[in-house]
C-alpha positions in Angstrom: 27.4 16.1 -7.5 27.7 12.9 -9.5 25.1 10.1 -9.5 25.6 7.1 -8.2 24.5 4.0 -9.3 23.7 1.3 -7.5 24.2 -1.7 -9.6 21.4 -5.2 -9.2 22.6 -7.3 -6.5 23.9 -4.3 -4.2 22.6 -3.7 -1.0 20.1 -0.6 -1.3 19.0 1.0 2.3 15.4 -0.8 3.2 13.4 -1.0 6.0 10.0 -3.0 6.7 7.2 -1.8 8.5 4.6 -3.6 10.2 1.3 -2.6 11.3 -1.7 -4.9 12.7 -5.2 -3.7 13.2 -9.0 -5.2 14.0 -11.9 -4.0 11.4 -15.6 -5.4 12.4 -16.3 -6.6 8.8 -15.8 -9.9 7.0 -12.9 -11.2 5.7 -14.7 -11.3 2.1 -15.7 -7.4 2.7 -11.8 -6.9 3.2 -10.5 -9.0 0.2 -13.1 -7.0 -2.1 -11.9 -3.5 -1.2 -8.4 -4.0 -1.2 -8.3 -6.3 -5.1 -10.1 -2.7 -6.1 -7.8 -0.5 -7.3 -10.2 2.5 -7.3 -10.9 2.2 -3.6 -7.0 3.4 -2.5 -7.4 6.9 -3.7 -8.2 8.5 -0.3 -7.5 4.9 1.5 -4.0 5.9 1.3 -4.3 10.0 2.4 -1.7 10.6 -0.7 -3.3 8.9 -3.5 -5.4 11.3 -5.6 -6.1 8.9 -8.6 -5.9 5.9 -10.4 -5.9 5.2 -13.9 -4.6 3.1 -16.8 -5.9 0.0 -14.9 -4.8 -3.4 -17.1 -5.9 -6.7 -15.6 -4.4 -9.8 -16.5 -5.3 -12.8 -14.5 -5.5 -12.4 -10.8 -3.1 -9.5 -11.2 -3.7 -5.8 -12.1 -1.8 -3.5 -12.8 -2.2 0.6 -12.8 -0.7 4.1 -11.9 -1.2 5.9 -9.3 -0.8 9.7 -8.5 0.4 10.5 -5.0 -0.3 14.5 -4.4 2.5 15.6 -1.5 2.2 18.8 0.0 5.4 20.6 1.5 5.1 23.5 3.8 1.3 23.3 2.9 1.7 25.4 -0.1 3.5 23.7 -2.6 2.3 20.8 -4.3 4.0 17.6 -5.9 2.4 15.0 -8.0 4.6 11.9 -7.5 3.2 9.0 -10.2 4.0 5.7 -9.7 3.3 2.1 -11.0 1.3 -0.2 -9.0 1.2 -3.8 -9.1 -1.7 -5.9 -7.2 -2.5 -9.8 -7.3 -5.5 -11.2 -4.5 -5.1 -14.5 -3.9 -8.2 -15.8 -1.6 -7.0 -19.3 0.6 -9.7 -21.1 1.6 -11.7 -21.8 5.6 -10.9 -20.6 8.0 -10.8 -17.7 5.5 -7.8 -16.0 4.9 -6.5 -13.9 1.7 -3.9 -11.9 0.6 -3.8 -8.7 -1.0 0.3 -7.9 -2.2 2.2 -6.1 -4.8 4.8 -3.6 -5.4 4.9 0.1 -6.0 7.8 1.2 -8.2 8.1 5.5 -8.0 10.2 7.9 -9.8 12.5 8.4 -7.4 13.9 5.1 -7.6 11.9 4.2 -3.9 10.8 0.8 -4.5 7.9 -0.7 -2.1 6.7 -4.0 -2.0 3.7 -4.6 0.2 1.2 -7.4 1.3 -2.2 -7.6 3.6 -3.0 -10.6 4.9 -6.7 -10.6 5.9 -7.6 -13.2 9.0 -11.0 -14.1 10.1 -11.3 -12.8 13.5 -14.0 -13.1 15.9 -14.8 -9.6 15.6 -14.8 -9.5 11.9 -11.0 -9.4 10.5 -7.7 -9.1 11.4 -5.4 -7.3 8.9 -1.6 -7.0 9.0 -0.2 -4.4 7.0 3.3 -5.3 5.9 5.5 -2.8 3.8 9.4 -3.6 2.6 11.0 -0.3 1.1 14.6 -0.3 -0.8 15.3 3.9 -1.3 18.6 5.6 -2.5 20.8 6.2 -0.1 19.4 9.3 2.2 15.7 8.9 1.2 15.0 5.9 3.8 14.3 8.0 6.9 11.9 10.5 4.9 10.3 7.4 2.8 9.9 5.2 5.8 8.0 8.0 8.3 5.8 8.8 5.4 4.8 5.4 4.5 4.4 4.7 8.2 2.2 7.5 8.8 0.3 6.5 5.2 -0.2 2.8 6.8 -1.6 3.9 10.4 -4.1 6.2 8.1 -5.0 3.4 5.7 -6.2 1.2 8.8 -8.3 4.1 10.5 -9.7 5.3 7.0 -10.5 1.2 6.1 -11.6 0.4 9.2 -14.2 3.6 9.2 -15.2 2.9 5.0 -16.0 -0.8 6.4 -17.6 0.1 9.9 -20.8 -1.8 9.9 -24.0 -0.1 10.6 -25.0 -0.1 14.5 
């Protein structure tokens, strides 16, 4: 089957997803995990490592290694490039966490969490944009929205404050 290339400027298939959750610790606590690159393997239930971490002004850049699993039994080791800059705003406190994830298979993410104070600690919405080839969209989009639903429960439990 021939390839088909999609040149710059042509519409790609994308889709954003948007996910909003509570977490009962500071905005500060939420900035500081998030700007650390080492703290999304298991944040994100596919990412197994990080390495190669550069840091150049507010923004870092690294690789990460996504292990997938299909049919439970065979394994895939998808690496990608990750790109982070934290940018903190000022009272009341709000910051923002964003970047973009380039992968192999030409799926392209870009993604942002904006951390609010809340009364119970913080409020953090979890936006992702993804541009796939055409007939990846479905499968990319329903595992990054299952990845994001995890990455709030798994945050919100790593942050839980003590009772």
């Amino acid at each position: 089957m021939p390839l088909r290339r999609v040149e710059e400027g042509a519409e790609v298939p994308s889709a954003e997803l948007k996910h909003t959750f509570q977490i009962a610790a500071s905005p500060e606590e939420v900035f500081a995990h998030l700007a650390e690159p080492s703290h999304y393997v298991g944040l994100s239930p596919l990412v197994v490592a990080v390495r190669d971490v550069r840091r150049s002004g507010g923004t870092v850049h690294y690789t990460a290694v996504e292990r997938f699993r299909f049919l439970g039994v065979l394994r895939h080791d998808n690496v990608i490039d990750v790109t982070l800059a934290a940018v903190r705003e000022g009272l009341p406190y709000s910051a923002e966490i964003s970047g973009d994830v380039r992968s192999p298979g030409r799926v392209r993410m870009n993604y942002r969490f904006a951390i609010e104070s809340h009364a119970a600690g913080s409020v953090v919405t979890d936006t992702l944009h993804l541009h796939t080839p055409p007939g990846l969209l479905r499968f990319a989009a329903s595992r990054a929205g299952a990845v994001q639903r995890a990455r709030a429960r798994i945050l919100t439990t790593r942050l839980a404050r003590p009772a």
